[in-house]
C-alpha positions in Angstrom: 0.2 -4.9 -29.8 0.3 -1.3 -31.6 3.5 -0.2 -32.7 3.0 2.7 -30.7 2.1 3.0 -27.1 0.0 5.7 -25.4 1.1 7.3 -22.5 -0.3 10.3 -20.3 1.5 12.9 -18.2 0.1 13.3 -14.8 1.9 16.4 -13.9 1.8 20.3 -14.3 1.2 20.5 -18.3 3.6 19.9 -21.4 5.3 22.1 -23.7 5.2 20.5 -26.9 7.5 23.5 -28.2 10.6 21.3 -26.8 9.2 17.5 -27.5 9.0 18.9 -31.2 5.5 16.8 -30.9 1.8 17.1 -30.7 -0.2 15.9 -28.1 -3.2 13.5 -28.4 -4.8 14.7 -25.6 -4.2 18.0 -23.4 -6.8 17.7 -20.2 -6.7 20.4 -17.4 -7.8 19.3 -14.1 -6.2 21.9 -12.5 -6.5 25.1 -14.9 -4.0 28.2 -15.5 -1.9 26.8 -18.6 1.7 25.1 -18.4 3.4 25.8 -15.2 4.3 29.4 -14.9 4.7 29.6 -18.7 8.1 28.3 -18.7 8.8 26.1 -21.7 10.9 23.6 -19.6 8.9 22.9 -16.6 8.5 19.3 -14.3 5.7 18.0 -16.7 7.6 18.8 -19.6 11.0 16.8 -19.0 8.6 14.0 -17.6 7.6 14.1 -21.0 10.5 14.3 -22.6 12.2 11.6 -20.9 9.9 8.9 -22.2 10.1 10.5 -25.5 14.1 9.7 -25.4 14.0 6.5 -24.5 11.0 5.2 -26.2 10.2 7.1 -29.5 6.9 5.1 -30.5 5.3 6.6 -27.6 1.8 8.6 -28.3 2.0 11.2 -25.3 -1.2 12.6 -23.7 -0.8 15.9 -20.5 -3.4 15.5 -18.2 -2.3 18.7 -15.9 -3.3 18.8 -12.3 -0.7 21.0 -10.5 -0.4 24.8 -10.5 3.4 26.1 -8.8 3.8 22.6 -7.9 1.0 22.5 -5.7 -2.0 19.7 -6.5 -4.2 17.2 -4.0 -5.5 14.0 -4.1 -9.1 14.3 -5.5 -7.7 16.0 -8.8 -5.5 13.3 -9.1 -8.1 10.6 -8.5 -10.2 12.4 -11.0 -6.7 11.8 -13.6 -7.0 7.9 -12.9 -10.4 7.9 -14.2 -10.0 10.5 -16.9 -6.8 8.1 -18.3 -9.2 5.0 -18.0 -11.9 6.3 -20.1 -9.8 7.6 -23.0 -7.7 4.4 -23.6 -4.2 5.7 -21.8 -2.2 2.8 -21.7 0.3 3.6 -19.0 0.5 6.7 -17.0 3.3 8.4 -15.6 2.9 9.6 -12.1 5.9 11.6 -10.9 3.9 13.2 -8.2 2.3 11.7 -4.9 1.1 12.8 -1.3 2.7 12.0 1.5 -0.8 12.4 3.8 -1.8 9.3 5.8 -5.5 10.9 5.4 -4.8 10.3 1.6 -4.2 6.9 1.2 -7.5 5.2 1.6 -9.0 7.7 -1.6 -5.9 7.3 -3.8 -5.9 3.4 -3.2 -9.6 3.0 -4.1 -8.5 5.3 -7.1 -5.4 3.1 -8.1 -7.1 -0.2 -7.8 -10.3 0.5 -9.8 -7.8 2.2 -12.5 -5.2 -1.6 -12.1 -8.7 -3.5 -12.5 -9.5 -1.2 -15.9 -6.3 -2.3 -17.1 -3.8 1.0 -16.9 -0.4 0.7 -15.8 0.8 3.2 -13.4 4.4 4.3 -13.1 4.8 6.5 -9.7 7.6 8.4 -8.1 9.0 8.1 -4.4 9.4 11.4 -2.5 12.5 12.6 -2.5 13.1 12.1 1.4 12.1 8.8 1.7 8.6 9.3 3.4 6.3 6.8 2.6 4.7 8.1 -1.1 0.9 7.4 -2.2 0.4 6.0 -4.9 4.5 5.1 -5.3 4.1 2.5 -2.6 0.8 0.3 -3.8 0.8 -3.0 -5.0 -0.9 -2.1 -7.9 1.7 0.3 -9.2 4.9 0.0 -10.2 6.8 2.7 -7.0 10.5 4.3 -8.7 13.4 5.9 -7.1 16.5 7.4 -8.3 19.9 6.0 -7.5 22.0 8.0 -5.2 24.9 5.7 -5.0 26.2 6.5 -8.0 26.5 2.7 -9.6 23.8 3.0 -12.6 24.6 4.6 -15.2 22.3 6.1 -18.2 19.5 3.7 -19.1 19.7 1.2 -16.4 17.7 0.6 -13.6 17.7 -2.0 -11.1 15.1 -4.4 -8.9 15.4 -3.5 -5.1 13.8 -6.3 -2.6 14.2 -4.9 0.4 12.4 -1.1 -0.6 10.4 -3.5 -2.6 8.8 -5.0 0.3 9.5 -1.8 3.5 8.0 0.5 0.8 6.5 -0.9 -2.3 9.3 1.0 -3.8 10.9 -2.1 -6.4 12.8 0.0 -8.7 15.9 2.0 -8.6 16.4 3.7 -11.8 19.3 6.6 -13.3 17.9 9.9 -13.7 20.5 12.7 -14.6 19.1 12.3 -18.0 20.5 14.7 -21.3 17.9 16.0 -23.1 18.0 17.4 -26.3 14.9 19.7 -27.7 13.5 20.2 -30.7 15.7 23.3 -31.7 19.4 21.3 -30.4 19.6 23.0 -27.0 20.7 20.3 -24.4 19.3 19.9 -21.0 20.8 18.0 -18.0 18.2 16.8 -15.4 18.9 16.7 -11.9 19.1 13.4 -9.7 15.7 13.1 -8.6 12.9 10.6 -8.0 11.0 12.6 -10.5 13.0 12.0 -13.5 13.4 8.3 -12.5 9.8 7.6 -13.0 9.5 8.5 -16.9 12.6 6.5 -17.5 10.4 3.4 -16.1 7.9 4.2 -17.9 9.5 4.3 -21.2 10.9 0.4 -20.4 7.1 -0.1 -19.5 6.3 0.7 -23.3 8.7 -1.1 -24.3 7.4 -4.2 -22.9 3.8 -3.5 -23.9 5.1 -2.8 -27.3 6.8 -6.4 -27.8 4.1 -8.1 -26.1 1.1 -9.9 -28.0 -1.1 -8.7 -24.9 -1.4 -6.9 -21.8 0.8 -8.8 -18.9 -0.6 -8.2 -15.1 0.8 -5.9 -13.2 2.8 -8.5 -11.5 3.9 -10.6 -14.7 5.0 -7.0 -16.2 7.0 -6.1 -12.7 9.0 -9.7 -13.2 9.7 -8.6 -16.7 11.2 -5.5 -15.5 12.8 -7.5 -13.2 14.2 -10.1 -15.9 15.4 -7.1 -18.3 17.0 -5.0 -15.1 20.6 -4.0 -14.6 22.6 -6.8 -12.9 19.0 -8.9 -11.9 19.0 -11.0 -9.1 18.9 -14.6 -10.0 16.3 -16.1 -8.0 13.8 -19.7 -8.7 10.9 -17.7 -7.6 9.0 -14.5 -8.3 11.0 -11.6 -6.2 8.5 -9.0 -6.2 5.9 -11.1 -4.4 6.5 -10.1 -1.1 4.0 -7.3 0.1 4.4 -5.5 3.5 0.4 -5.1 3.1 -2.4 -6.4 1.2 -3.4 -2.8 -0.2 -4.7 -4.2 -3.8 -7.8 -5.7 -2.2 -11.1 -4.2 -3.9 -13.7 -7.5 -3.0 -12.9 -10.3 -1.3 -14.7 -13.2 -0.2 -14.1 -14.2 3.1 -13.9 -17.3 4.6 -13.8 -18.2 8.2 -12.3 -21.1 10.5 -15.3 -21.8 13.6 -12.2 -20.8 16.0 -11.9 -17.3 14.6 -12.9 -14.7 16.7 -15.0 -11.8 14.9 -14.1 -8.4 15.4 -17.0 -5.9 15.0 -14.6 -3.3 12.9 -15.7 -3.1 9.0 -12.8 -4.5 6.7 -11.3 -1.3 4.3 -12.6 -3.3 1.6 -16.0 -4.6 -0.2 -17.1 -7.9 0.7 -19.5 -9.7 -1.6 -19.5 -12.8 0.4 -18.2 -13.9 4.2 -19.2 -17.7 5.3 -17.8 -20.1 7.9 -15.6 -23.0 6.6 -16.2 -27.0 7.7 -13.8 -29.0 8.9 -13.8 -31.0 5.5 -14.2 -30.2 1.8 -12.7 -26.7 2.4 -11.8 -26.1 -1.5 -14.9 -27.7 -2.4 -17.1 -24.5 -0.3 -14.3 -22.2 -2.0 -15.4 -23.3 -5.1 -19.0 -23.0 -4.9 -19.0 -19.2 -3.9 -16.7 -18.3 -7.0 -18.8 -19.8 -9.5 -22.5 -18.3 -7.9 -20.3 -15.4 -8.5 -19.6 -16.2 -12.1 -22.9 -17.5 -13.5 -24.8 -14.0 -13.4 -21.4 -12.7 -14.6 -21.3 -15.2 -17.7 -24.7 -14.6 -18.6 -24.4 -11.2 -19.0 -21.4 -10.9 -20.2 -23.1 -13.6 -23.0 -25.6 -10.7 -24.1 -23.1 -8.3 -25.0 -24.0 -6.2 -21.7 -21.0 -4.5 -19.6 -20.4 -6.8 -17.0 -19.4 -5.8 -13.2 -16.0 -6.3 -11.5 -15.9 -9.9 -10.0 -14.3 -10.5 -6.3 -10.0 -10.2 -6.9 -9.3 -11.8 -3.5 -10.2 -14.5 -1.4 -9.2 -14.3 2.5 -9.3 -16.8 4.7 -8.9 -16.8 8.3 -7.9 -19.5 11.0 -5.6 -22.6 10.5 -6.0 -24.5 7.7 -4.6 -28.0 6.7 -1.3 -28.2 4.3 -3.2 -29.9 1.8 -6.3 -27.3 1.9 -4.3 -24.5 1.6 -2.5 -26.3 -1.3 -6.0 -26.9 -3.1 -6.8 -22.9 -2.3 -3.7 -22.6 -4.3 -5.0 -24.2 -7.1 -8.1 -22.6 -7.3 -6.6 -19.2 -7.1 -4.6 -19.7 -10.1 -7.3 -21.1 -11.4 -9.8 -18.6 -11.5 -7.0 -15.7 -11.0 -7.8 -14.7 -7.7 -4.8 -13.5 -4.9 -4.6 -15.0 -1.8 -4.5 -13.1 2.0 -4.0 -16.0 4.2 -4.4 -14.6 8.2 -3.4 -17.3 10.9 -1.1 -17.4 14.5 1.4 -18.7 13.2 0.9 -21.0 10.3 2.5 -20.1 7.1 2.2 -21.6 3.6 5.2 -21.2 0.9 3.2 -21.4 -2.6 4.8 -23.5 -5.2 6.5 -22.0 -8.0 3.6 -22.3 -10.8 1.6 -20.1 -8.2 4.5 -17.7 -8.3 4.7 -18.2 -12.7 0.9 -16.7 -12.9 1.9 -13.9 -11.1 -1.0 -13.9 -8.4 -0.5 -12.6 -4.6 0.1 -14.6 -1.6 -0.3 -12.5 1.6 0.5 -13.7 5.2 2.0 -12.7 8.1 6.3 -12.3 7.9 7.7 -13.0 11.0 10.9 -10.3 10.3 11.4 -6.8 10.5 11.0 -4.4 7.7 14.2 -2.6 7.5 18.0 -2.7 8.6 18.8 -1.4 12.3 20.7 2.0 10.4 17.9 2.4 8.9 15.9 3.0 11.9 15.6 6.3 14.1 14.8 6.3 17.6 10.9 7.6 18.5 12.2 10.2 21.1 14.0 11.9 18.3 10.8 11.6 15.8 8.9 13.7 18.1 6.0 12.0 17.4 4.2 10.9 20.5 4.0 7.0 21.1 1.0 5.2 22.7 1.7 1.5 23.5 -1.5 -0.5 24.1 -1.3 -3.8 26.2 -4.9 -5.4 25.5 -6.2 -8.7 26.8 -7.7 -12.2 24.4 -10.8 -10.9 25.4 -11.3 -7.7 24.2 -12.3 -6.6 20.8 -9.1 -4.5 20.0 -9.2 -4.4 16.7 -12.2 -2.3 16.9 -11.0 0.1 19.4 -8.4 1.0 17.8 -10.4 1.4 14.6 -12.9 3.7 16.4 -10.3 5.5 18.0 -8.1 6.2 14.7 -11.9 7.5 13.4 -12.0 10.0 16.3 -8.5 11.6 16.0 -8.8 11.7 12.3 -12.4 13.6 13.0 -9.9 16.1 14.9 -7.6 16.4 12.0 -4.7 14.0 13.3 -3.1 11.5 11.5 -2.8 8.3 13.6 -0.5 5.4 12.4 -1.8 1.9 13.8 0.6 -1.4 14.2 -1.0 -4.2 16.1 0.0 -7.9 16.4 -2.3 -9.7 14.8 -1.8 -10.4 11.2 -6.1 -9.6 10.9 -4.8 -5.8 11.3 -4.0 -5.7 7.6 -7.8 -6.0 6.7 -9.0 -3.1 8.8 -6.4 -0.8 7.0 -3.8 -0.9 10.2 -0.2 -2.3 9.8 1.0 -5.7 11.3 4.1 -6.0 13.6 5.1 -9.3 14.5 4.8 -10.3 18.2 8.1 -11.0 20.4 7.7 -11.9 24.1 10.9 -11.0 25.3 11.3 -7.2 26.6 14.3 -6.5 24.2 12.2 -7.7 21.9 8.8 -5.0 22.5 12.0 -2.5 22.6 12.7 -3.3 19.2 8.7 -2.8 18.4 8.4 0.4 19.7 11.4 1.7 17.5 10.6 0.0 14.6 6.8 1.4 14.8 8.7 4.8 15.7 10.4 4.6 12.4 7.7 3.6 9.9 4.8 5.9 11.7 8.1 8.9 11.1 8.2 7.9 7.1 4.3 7.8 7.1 4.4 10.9 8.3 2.0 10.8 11.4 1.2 12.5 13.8 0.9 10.0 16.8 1.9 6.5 17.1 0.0 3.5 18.5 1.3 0.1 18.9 -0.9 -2.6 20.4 0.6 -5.6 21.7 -1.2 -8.6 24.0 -0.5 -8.7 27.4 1.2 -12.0 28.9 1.3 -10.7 32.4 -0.3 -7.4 34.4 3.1 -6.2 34.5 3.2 -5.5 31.0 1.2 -2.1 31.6 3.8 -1.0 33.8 6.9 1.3 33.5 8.8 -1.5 35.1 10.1 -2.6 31.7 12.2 0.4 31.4 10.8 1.1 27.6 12.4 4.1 26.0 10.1 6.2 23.6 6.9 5.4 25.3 4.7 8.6 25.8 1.7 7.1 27.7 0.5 3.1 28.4 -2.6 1.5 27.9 -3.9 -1.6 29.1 -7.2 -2.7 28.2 -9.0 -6.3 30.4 -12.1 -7.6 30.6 -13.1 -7.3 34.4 -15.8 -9.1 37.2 -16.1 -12.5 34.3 -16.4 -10.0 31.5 -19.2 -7.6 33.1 -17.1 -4.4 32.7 -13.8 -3.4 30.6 -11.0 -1.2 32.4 -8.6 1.0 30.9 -5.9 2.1 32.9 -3.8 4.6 31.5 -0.3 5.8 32.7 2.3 8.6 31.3 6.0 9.0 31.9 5.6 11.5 34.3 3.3 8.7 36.5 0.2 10.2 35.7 -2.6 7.4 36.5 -6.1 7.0 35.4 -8.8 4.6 34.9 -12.1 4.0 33.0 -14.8 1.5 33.2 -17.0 0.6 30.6 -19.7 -2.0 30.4 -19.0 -2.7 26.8 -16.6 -1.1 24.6 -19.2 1.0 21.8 -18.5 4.0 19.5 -19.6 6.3 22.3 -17.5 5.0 24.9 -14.4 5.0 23.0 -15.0 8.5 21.7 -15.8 9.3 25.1 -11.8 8.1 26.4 -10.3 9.7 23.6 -11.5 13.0 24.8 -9.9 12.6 28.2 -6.9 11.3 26.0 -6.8 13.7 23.7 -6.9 16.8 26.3 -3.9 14.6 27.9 -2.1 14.7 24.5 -2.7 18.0 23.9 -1.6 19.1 27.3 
């Protein structure tokens, strides 16, 4: 590639006056000049930063923050504005820590991932969950706060890697000097962490004879890390949730129950697998894809986005999920695989192509001192016992549409694995009681870094008593249970608080304006 690399500033301006440098581009989003005037503002040392370490850089401001104070759409409108002029890599030491943004800034982040730019984000600085830091399709930075790295070394973390999409942990008390001598000491923060990834990102691109994935380039980081962890297979492949998706086909076992909720993403193509010749179907829907693709693409004409993803849903055979392999690496597609309980460990040359492999983990996301306990979160918990019958996966999705129309921000965990393609998270399922304990805190943690404002965790029902208080559950605001009643002619939702407050609904099916119509008594309940 180009001896020099060209990277853009998302931030609040740069002062050239201190990089001792012009810029290639200086774009305001958000107008009213560098921040406050002052010559050494956040943008600025962002700048500077990947100036020190990588010198060949060609450095572009795209400003979209006044007094440190931005939103989603300008940044959205950044991606696209980067895409269109040829930025290479873009520096993002910025990020919202609203639920409501996340579907817009992951739409954002993938189309700009499918265009080719590399995005470098910062964590926020108290460890909520950070859009776009914690996407797939970015590379998510921290600072280290234990004091081991030292200047220019960063590390690969695993564990914040999967929790958080966070994977690297990089020094940040930088020493800057300007263009007149004067030195400048930056403070420990996830800001300043970020540019130092980025300039290694150059780096790479710089040496390389063309443009590595996202993935290939995050193993590279990996390989050229501070004290890397020696491991046969790909350690960044591990994804808490299939966020990259922008198309996906999706294929179907007969024994897969359809929920009526619309997946988050685009889907081209959705068909019902046979019993046999499962790769062979696969592999008839990807090339009708193609052929208008090829043809165009032949007369010299733009060509549109093919399908990234394929998903496929019900138990599959060993040796058909080992020929879905195949034809993902063949045609460089990822792979969400949603079953019960099968799983399916890809071999290594899967993991060498640097494609995704999603399905359900049957561990917990993070460490027991990492956890808090709801009650001290504050946030109110709803826990959801629902029966094989009922669509659930639609309720909830109706439901998280009617107290988002009310302005709150509802985190979802269910346990099924299928929650991860309706934009809700995936808890996996324990029968014992210490076991739904452990749920309810873990949910109470994650929904707290996500920075909610009400939890709901939806678990199947073995037994009637699971909608009871009997279990002795601590951080439980208010129980649902939701059952199919009279051979399926009505559905009952019982509802019960700690203080014993009991109600019921019957509904003869469960549509948009029945749901809406319980979450007004629930809401007032809430609210109350």
């Amino acid at each position: 590639m180009n001896a020099k690399i060209h990277a853009a500033i998302i931030d609040d301006g740069v002062n050239t006056g201190f990089l001792n440098t012009h810029l290639l581009y200086n774009v305001e989003i958000a107008h009213g000049g560098v921040e406050d005037g002052r010559i050494l503002n956040h943008g600025t040392l962002c700048a500077a930063i990947v100036q020190t370490y990588f010198p060949d850089v060609v450095i572009s401001s795209v400003k979209i923050m006044n007094h440190r104070k931005g939103n989603a759409v300008q940044l959205c409108a950044a991606l696209d504005w980067c895409v269109k002029h040829g930025v290479q890599v873009a520096n993002i030491s910025l990020g919202s820590i609203n639920y409501r943004d996340r579907g817009m800034l992951r739409g954002a982040v993938n189309d700009a991932a499918m265009a080719g730019l590399i995005m470098v984000c910062a964590a926020q600085n108290g460890g909520l969950l950070t859009y776009p830091a914690s996407f797939a399709n970015v590379i998510g930075v921290r600072c280290d706060r234990s004091g081991i790295l030292a200047a220019g070394q960063y590390t690969y973390n695993a564990d914040t890697a999967f929790s958080s999409g966070i994977e690297f942990t990089a020094f940040a008390r930088h020493e800057l000097v300007g263009a007149t001598g004067e030195v400048v000491q930056c403070p420990n923060s996830n800001s300043y962490a970020a540019p130092f990834v980025t300039a290694q990102v150059c780096k790479v691109l710089q040496q390389s004879k063309r443009v590595p994935s996202i993935e290939k380039l995050k193993h590279i980081l990996h390989k050229n890390s501070y004290r890397p962890i020696q491991d046969t297979v790909l350690p960044v492949m591990g994804y808490i949730h299939p966020d990259w998706i922008r198309s996906a086909y999706v294929f179907k076992q007969d024994s897969v129950v359809e929920s009526a909720a619309p997946y988050y993403f685009q889907t081209p193509y959705e068909a019902q697998l046979p019993c046999a010749k499962v790769a062979t179907v696969i592999e008839q829907a990807i090339l009708r894809e193609q052929e208008p693709q090829n043809a165009t693409n032949k007369a010299g004409k733009r060509i549109d986005d093919l399908t990234d993803t394929m998903v496929l849903l019900g138990e599959m055979e060993p040796v058909d999920l080992q020929e879905v392999e195949q034809l993902a690496i063949r045609y460089g597609k990822h792979v969400v695989y949603i079953s019960k309980k099968q799983c399916h460990i890809p071999m290594l040359n899967f993991s060498s192509r640097h494609l995704r492999w999603w399905q359900q983990e049957e561990r917990f996301f993070m460490n027991q001192e990492e956890t808090i306990a709801i009650e001290d979160s504050h946030i109110p918990l709803i826990c959801i016992y629902y029966y094989k019958d009922v669509d659930i996966l639609y309720f909830l999705h109706v439901l998280r549409e009617s107290f988002a129309r009310d302005g709150y921000q509802s985190w979802i965990a269910a346990d099924q694995s299928a929650a991860v393609l309706y934009d809700m998270e995936y808890l996996s399922p324990s029968a014992a009681i210490h076991g739904l304990q452990k749920l309810i805190t873990v949910a109470g943690t994650m929904a707290y870094s996500a920075y909610a404002d009400i939890v709901i965790l939806c678990v199947e029902a073995l037994d009637i008593t699971d909608c009871t208080q009997e279990q002795m559950l601590s951080g439980v605001d208010i129980e649902l249970s939701l059952m199919e009643i009279a051979e399926g002619e009505c559905i009952q939702i019982s509802l019960r608080t700690e203080q014993e407050f009991l109600k019921e609904w019957f509904f003869l099916n469960l549509n948009a304006e029945d749901i809406d119509r319980f979450y007004t008594g629930l809401e007032q309940l809430l609210v109350n």
